[in-house]
VMD Tcl script that builds the backbone (N, CA, C; Angstrom):
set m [mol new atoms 504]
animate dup $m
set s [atomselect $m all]
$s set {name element resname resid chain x y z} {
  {N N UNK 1 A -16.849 29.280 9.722}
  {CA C UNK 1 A -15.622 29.972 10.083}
  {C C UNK 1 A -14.820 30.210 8.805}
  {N N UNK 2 A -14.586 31.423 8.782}
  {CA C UNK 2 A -14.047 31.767 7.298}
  {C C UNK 2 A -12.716 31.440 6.946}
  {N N UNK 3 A -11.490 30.784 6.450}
  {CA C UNK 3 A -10.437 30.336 6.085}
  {C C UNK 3 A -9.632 31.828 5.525}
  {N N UNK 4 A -8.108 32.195 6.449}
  {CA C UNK 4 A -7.770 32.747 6.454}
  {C C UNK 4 A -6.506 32.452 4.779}
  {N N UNK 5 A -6.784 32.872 3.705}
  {CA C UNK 5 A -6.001 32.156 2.971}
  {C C UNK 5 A -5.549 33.179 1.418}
  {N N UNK 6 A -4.614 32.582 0.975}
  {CA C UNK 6 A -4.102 33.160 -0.558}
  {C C UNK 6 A -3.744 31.865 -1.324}
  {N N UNK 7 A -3.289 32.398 -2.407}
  {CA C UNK 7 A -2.394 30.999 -3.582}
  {C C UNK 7 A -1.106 31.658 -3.408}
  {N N UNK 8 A -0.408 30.290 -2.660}
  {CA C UNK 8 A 0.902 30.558 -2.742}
  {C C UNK 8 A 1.711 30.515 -1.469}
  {N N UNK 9 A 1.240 30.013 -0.307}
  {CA C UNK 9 A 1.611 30.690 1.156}
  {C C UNK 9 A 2.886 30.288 0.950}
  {N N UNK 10 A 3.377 30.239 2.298}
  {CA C UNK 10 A 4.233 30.025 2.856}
  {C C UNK 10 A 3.416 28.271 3.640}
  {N N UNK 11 A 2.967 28.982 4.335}
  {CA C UNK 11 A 2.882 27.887 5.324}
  {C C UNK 11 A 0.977 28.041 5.761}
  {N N UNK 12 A 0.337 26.789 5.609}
  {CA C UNK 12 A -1.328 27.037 5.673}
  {C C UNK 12 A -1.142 26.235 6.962}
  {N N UNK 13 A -1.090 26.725 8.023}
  {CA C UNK 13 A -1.764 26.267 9.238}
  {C C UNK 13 A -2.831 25.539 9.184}
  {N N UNK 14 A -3.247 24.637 9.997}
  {CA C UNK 14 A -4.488 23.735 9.942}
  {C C UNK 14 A -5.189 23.805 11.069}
  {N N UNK 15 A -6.210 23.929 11.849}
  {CA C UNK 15 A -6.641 23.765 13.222}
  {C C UNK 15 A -7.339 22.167 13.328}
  {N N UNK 16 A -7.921 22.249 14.349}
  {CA C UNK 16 A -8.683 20.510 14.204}
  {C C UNK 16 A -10.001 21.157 13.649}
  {N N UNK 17 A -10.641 21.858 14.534}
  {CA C UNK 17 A -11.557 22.724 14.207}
  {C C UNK 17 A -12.416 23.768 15.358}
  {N N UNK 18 A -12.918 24.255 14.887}
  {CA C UNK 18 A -13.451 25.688 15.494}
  {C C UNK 18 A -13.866 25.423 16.466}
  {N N UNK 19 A -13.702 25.857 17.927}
  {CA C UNK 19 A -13.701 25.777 19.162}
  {C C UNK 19 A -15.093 26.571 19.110}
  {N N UNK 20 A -15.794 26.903 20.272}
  {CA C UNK 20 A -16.975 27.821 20.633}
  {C C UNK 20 A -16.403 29.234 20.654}
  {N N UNK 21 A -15.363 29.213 21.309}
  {CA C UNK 21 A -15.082 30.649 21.120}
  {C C UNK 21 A -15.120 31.275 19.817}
  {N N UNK 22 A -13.986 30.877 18.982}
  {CA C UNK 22 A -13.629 30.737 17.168}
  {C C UNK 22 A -14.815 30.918 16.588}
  {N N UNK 23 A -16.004 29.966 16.488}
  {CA C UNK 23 A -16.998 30.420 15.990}
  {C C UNK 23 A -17.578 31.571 16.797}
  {N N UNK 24 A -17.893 32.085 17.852}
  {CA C UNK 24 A -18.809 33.322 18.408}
  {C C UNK 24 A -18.025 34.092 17.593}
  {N N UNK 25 A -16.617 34.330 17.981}
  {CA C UNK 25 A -16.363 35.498 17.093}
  {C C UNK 25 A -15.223 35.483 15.808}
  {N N UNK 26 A -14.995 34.572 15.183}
  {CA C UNK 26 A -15.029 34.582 14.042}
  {C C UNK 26 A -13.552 34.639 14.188}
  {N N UNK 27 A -13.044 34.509 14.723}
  {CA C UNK 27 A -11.798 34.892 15.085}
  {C C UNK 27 A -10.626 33.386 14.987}
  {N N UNK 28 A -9.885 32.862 14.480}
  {CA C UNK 28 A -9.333 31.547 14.766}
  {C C UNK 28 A -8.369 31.318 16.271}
  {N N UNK 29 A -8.419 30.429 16.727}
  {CA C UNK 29 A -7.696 29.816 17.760}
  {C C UNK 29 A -7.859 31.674 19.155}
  {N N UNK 30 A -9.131 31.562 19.066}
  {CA C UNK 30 A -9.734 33.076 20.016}
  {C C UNK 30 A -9.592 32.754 21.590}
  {N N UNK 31 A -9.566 31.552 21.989}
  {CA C UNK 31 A -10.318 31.075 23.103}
  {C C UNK 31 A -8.509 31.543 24.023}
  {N N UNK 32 A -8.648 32.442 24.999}
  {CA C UNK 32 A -7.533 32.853 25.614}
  {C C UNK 32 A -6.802 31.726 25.957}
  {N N UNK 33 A -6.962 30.632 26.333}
  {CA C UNK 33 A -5.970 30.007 27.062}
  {C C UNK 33 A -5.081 29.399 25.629}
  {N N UNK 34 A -5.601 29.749 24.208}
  {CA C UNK 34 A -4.455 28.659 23.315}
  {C C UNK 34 A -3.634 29.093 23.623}
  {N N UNK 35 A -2.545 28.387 22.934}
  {CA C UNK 35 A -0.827 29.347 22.534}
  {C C UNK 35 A -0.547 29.608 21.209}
  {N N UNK 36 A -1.414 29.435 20.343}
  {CA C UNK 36 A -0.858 29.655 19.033}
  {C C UNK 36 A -0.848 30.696 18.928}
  {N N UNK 37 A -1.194 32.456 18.684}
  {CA C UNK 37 A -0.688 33.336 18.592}
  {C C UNK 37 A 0.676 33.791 18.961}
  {N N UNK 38 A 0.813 33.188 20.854}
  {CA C UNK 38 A 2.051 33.622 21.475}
  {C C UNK 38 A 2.941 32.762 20.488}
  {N N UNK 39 A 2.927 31.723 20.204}
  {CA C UNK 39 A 4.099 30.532 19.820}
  {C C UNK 39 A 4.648 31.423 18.401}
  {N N UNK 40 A 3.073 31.387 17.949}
  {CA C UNK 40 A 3.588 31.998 16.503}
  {C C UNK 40 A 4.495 33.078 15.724}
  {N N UNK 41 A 4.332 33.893 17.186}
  {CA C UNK 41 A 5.205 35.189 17.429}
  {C C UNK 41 A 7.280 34.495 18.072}
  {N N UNK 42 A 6.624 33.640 19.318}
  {CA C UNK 42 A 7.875 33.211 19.614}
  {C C UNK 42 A 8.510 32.749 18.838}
  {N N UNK 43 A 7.986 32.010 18.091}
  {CA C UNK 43 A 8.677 30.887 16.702}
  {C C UNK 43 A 9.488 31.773 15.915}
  {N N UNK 44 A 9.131 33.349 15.658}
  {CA C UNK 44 A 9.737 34.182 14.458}
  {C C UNK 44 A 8.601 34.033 13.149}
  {N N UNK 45 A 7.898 33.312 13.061}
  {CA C UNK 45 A 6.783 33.708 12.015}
  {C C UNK 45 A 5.904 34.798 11.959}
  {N N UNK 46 A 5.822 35.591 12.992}
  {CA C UNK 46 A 5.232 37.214 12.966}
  {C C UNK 46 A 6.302 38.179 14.091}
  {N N UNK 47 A 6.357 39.274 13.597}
  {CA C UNK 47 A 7.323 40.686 14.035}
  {C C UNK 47 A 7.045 40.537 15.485}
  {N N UNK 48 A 5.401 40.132 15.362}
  {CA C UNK 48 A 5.131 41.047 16.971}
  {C C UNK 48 A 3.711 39.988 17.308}
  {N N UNK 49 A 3.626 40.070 18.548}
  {CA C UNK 49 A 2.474 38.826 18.548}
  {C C UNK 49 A 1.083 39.326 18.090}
  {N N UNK 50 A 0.553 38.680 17.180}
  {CA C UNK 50 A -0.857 39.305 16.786}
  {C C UNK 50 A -2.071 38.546 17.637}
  {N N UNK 51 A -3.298 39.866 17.944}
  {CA C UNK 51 A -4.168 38.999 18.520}
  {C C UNK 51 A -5.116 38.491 17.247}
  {N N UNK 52 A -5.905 37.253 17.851}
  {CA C UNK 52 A -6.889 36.996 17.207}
  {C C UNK 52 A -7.302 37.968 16.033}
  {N N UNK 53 A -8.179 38.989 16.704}
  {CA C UNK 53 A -8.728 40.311 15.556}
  {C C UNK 53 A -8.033 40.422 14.836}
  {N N UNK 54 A -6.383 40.079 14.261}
  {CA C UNK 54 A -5.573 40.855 13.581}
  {C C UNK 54 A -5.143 39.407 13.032}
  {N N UNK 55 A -6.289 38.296 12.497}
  {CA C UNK 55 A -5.769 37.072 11.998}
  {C C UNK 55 A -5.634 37.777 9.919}
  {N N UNK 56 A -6.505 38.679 9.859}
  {CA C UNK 56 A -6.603 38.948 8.493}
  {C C UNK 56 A -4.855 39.673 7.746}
  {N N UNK 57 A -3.754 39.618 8.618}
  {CA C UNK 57 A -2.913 40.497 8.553}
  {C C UNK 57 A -1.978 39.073 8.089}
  {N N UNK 58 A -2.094 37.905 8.591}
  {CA C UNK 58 A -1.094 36.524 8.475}
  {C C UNK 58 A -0.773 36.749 7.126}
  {N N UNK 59 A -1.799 36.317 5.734}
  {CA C UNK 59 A -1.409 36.169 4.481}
  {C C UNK 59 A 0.066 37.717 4.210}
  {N N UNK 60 A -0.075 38.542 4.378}
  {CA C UNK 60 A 1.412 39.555 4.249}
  {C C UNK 60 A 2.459 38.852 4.890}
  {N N UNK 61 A 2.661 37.667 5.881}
  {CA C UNK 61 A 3.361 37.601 6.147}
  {C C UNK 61 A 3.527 35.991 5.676}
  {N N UNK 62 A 2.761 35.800 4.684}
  {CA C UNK 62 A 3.018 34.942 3.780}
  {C C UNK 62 A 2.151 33.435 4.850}
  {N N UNK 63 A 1.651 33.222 5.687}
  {CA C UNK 63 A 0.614 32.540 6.325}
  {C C UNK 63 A -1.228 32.623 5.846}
  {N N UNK 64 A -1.615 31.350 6.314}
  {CA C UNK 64 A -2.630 31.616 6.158}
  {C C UNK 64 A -3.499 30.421 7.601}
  {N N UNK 65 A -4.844 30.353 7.823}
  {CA C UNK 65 A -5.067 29.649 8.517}
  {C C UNK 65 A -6.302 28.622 7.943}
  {N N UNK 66 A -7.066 27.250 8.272}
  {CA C UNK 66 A -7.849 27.100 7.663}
  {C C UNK 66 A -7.828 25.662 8.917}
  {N N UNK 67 A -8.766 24.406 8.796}
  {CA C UNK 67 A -9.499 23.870 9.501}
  {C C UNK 67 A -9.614 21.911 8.885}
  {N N UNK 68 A -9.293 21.222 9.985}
  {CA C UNK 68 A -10.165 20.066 9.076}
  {C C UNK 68 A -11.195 19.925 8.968}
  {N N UNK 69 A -11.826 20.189 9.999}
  {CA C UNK 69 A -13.236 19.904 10.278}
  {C C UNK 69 A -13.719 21.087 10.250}
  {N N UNK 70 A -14.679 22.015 10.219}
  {CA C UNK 70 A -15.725 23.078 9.632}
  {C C UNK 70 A -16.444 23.160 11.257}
  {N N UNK 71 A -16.782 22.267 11.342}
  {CA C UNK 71 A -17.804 21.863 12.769}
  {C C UNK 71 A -17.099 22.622 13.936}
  {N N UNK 72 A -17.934 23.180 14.586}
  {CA C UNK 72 A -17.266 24.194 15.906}
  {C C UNK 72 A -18.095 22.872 17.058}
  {N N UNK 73 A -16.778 22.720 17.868}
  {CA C UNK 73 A -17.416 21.981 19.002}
  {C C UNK 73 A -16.639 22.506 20.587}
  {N N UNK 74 A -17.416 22.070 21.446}
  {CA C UNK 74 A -16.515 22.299 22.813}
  {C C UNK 74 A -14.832 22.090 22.856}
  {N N UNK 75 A -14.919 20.635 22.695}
  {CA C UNK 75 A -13.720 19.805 22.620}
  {C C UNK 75 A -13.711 18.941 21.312}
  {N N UNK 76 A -12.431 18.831 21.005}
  {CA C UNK 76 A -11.999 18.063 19.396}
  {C C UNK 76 A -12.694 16.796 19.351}
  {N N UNK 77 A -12.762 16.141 20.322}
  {CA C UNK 77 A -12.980 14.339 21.452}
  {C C UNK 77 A -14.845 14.104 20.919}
  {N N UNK 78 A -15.332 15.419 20.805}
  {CA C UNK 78 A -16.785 15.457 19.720}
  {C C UNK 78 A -16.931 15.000 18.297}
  {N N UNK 79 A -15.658 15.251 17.600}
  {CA C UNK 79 A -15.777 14.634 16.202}
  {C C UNK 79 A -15.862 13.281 15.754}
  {N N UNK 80 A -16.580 13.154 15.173}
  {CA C UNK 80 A -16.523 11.714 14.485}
  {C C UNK 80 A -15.352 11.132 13.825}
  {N N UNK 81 A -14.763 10.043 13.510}
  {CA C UNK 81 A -14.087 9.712 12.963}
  {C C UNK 81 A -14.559 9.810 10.842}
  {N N UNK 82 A -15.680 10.214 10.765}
  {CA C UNK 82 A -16.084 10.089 9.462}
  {C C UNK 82 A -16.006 11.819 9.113}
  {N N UNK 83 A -15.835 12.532 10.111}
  {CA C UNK 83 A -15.684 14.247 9.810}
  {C C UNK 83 A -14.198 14.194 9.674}
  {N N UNK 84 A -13.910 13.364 10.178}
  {CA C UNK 84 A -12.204 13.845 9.995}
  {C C UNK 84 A -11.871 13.165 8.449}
  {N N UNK 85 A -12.267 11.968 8.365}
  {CA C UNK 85 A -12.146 11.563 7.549}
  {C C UNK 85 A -12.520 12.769 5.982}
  {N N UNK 86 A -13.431 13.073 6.474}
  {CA C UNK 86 A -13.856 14.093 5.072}
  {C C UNK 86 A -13.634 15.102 5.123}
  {N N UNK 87 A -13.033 15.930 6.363}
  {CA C UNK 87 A -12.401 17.062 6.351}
  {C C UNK 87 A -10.469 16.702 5.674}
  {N N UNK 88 A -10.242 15.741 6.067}
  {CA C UNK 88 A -8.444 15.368 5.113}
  {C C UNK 88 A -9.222 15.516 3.577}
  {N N UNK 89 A -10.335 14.801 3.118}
  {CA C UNK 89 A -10.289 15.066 1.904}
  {C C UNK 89 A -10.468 16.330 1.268}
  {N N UNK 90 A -11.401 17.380 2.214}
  {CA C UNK 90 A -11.805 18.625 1.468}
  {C C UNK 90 A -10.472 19.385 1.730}
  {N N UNK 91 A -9.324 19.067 2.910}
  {CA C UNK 91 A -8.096 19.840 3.315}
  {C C UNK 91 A -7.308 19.476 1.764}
  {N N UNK 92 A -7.203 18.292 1.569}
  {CA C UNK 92 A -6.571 17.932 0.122}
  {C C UNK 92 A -6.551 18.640 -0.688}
  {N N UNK 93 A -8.296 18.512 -1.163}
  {CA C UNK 93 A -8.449 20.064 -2.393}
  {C C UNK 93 A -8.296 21.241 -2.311}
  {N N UNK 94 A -8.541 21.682 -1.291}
  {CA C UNK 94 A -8.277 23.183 -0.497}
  {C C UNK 94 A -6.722 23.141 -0.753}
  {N N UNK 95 A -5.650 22.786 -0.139}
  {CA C UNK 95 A -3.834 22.370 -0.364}
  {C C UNK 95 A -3.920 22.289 -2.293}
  {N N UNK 96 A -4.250 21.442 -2.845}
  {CA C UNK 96 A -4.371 21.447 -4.428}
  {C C UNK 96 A -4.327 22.684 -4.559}
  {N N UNK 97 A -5.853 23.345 -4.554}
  {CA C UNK 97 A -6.044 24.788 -4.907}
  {C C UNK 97 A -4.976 25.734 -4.640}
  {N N UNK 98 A -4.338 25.788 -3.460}
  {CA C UNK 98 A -4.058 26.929 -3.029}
  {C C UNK 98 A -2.650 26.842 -2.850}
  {N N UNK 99 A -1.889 25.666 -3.033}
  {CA C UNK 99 A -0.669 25.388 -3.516}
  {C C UNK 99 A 0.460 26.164 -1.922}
  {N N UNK 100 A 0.116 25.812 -1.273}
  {CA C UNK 100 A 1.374 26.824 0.031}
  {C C UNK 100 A 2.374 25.582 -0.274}
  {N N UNK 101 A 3.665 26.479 0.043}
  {CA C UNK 101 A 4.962 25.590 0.512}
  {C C UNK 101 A 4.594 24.359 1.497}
  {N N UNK 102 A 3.801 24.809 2.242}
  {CA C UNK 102 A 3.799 23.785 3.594}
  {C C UNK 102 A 2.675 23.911 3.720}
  {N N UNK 103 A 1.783 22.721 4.150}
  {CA C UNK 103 A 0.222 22.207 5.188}
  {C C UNK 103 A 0.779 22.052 6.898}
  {N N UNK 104 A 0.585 22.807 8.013}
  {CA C UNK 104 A 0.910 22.590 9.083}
  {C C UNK 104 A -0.366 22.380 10.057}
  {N N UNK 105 A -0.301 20.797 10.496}
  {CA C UNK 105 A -1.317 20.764 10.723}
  {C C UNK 105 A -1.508 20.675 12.263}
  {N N UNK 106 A -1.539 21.100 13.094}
  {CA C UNK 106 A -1.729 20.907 14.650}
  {C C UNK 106 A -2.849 20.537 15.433}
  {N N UNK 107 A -2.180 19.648 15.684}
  {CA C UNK 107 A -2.466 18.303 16.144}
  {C C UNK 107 A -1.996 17.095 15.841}
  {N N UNK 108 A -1.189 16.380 16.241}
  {CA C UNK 108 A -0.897 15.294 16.087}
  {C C UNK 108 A -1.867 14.255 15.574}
  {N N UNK 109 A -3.093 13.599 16.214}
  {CA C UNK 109 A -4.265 12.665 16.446}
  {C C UNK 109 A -5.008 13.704 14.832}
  {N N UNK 110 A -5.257 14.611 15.157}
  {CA C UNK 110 A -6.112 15.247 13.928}
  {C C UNK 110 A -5.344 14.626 12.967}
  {N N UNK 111 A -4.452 14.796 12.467}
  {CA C UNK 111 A -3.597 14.437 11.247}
  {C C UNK 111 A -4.135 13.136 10.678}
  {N N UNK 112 A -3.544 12.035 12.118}
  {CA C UNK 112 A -3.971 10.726 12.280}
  {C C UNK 112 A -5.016 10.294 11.479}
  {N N UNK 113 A -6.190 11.124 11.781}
  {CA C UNK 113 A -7.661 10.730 11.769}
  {C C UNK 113 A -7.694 11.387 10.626}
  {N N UNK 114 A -7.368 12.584 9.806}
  {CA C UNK 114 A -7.531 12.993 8.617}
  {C C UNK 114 A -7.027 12.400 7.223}
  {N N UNK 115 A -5.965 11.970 7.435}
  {CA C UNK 115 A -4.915 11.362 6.948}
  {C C UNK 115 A -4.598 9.947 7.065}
  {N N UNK 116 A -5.507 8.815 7.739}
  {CA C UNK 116 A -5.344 7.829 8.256}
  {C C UNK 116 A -3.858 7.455 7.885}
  {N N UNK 117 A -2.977 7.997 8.937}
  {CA C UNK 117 A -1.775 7.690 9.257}
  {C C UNK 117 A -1.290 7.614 10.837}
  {N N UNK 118 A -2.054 6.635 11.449}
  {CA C UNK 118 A -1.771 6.008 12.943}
  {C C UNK 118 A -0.417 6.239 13.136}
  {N N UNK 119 A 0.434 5.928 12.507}
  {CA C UNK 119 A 2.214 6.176 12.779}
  {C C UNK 119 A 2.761 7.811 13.266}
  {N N UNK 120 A 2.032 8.938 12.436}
  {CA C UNK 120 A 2.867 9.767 12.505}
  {C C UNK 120 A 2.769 10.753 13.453}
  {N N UNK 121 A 4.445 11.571 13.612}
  {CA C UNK 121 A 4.478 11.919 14.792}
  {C C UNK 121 A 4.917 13.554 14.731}
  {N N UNK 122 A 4.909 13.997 15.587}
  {CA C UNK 122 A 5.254 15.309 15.102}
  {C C UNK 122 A 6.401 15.838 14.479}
  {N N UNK 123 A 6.276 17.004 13.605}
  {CA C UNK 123 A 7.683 17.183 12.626}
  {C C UNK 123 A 7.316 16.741 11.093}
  {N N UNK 124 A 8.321 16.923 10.256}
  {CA C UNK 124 A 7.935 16.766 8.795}
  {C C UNK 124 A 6.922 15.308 8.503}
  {N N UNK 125 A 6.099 15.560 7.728}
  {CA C UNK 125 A 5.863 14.229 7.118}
  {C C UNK 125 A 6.374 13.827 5.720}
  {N N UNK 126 A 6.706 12.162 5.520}
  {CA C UNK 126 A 6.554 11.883 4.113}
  {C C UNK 126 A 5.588 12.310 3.263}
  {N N UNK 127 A 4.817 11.974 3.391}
  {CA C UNK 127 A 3.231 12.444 2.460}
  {C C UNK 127 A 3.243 13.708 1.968}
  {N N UNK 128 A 2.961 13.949 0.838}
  {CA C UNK 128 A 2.987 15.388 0.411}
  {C C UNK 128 A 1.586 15.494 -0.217}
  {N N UNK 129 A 0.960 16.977 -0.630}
  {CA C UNK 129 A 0.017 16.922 -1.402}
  {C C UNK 129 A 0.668 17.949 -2.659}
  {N N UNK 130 A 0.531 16.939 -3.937}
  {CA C UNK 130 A 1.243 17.347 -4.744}
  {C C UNK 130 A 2.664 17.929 -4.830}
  {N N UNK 131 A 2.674 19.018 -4.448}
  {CA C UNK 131 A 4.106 19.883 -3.997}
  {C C UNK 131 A 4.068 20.604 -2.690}
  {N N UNK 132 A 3.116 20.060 -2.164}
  {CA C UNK 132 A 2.955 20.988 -0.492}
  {C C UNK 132 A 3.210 19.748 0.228}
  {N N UNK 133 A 4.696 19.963 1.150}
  {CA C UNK 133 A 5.005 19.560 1.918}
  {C C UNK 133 A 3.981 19.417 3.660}
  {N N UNK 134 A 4.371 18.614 4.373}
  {CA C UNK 134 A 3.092 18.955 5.687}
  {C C UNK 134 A 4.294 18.351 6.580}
  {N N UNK 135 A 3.632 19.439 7.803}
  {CA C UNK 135 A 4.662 18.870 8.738}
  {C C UNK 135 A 3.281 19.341 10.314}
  {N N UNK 136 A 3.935 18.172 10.881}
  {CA C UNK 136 A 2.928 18.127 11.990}
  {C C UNK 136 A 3.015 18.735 13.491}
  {N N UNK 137 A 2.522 19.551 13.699}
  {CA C UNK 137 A 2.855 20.464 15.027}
  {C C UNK 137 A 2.031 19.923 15.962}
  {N N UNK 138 A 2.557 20.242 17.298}
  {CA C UNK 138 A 1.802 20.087 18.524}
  {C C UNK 138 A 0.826 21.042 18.792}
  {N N UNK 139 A -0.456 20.423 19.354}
  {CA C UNK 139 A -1.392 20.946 19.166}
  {C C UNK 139 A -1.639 22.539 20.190}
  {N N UNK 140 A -1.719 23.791 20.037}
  {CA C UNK 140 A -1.933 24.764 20.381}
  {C C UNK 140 A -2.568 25.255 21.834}
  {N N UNK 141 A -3.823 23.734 22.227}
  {CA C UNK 141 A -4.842 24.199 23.231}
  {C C UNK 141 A -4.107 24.117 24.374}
  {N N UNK 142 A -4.805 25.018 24.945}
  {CA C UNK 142 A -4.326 25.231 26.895}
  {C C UNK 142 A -4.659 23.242 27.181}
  {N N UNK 143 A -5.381 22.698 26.872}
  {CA C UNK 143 A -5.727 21.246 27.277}
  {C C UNK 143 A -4.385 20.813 27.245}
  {N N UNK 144 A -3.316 21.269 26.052}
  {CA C UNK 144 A -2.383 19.822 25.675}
  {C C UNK 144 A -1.020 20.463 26.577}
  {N N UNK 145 A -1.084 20.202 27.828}
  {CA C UNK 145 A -0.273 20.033 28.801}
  {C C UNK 145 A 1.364 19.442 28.519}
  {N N UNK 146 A 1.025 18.512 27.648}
  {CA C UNK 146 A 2.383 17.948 27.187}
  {C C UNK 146 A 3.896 18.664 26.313}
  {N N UNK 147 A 2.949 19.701 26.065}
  {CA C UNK 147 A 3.981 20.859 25.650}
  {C C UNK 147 A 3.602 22.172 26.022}
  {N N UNK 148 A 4.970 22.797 26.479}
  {CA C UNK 148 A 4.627 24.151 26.774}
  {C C UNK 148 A 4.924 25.283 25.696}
  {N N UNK 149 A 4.681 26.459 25.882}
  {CA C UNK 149 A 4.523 27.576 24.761}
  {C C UNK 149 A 6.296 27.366 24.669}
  {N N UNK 150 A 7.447 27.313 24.948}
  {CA C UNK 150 A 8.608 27.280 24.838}
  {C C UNK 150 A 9.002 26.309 24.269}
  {N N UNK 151 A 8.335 25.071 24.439}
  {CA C UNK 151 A 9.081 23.912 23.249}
  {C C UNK 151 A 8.028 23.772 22.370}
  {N N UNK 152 A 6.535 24.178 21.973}
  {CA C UNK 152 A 5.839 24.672 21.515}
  {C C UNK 152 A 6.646 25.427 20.115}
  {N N UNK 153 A 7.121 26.745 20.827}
  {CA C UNK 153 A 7.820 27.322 20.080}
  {C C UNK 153 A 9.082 26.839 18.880}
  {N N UNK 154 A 9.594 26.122 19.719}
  {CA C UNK 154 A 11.013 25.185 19.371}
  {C C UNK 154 A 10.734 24.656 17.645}
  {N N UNK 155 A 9.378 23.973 18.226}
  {CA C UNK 155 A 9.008 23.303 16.960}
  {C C UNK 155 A 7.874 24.122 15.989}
  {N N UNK 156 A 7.510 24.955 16.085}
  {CA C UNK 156 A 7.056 25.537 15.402}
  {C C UNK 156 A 8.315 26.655 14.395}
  {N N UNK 157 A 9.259 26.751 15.090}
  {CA C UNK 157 A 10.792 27.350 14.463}
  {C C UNK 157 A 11.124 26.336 13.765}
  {N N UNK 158 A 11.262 25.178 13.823}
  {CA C UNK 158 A 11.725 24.273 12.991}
  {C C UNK 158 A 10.980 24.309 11.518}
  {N N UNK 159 A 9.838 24.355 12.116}
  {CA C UNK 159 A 9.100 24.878 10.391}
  {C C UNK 159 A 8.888 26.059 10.059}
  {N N UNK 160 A 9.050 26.936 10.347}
  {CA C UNK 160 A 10.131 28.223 9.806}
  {C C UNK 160 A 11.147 28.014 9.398}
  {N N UNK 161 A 12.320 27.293 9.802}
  {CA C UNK 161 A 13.485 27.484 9.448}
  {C C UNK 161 A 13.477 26.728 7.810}
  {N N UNK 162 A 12.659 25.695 7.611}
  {CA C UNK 162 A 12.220 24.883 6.745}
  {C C UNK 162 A 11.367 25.532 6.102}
  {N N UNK 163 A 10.774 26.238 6.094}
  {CA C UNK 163 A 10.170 27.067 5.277}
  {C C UNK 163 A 10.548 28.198 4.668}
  {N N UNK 164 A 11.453 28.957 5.322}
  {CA C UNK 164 A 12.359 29.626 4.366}
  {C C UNK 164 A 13.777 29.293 3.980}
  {N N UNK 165 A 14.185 28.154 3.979}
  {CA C UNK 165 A 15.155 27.715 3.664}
  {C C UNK 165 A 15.015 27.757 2.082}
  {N N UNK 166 A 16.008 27.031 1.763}
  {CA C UNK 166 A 16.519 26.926 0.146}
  {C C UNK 166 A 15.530 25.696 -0.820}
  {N N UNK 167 A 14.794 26.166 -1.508}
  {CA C UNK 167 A 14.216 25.134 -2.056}
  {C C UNK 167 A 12.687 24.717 -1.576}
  {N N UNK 168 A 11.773 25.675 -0.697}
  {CA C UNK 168 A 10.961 25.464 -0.057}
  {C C UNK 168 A 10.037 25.791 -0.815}
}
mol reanalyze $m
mol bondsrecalc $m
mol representation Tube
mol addrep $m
């Protein structure tokens, strides 16, 4: 799955990793029931809601998208704890390289497991990589019931507002 990306973002989105849909067609977070397109639009980070097909358009708007894990599976609940583990490290160098304001990583538990940081919760983190701030979003899939596309949204504005603020 190809990493939607530049030097310099704004903000590098993270997924856990590539769903079945995502990989068939190449497309990130494709599988109709997510919310991350709608949110992304609700949040104020794009004009107008983009579909999938139109993920190559994010970097103009200073976004990019990219993955911990590489591995396309049904459900996230498939990964090993040793893929996550080595997907935080290759996310590390990938963040090094490519230097965005912000790592946003969605998923809560992904983070966890990438980052072995059991504590953290959604919203900014301490941890930085180098000068890229990370802040942790709720996770996108139709599965995560616990938030809807409206407070979804809420917090995905919060890192907008933090991202173009003063000093970002």
């Amino acid at each position: 799955m190809p990493d939607i990306v530049a030097d310099g973002l704004r903000v590098l989105f993270c997924g856990i990793n590539p769903g079945l849909m995502t990989a068939a067609t190449g497309h990130h977070f494709a599988r109709p029931g997510n919310r991350f397109w709608p949110v992304l639009h609700l949040s104020g980070f794009t004009p107008r809601l983009l579909k999938p097909s139109e993920q190559g358009e994010l970097p103009s708007y200073g976004l990019g998208i990219t993955n911990v894990v590489a591995r396309a599976s049904a459900r996230a609940d498939e990964l090993t704890p040793d893929e996550y583990q080595e997907g935080g490290r290759l996310l590390s160098a990938k963040v090094t390289a490519l230097r965005p304001r912000w790592l946003a990583v969605v998923g809560v538990t992904a983070y966890r497991a990438a980052f072995d940081d059991r504590k953290a919760v959604i919203g900014p983190q301490e941890r930085t990589i180098g000068s890229t701030r990370i802040w942790v979003l709720p996770n996108p899939s139709g599965l995560n019931a616990h938030w809807t596309a409206a407070t979804m949204a809420e917090e995905f504005g919060r890192l907008r507002a933090a991202a173009e603020g003063p000093g970002s």
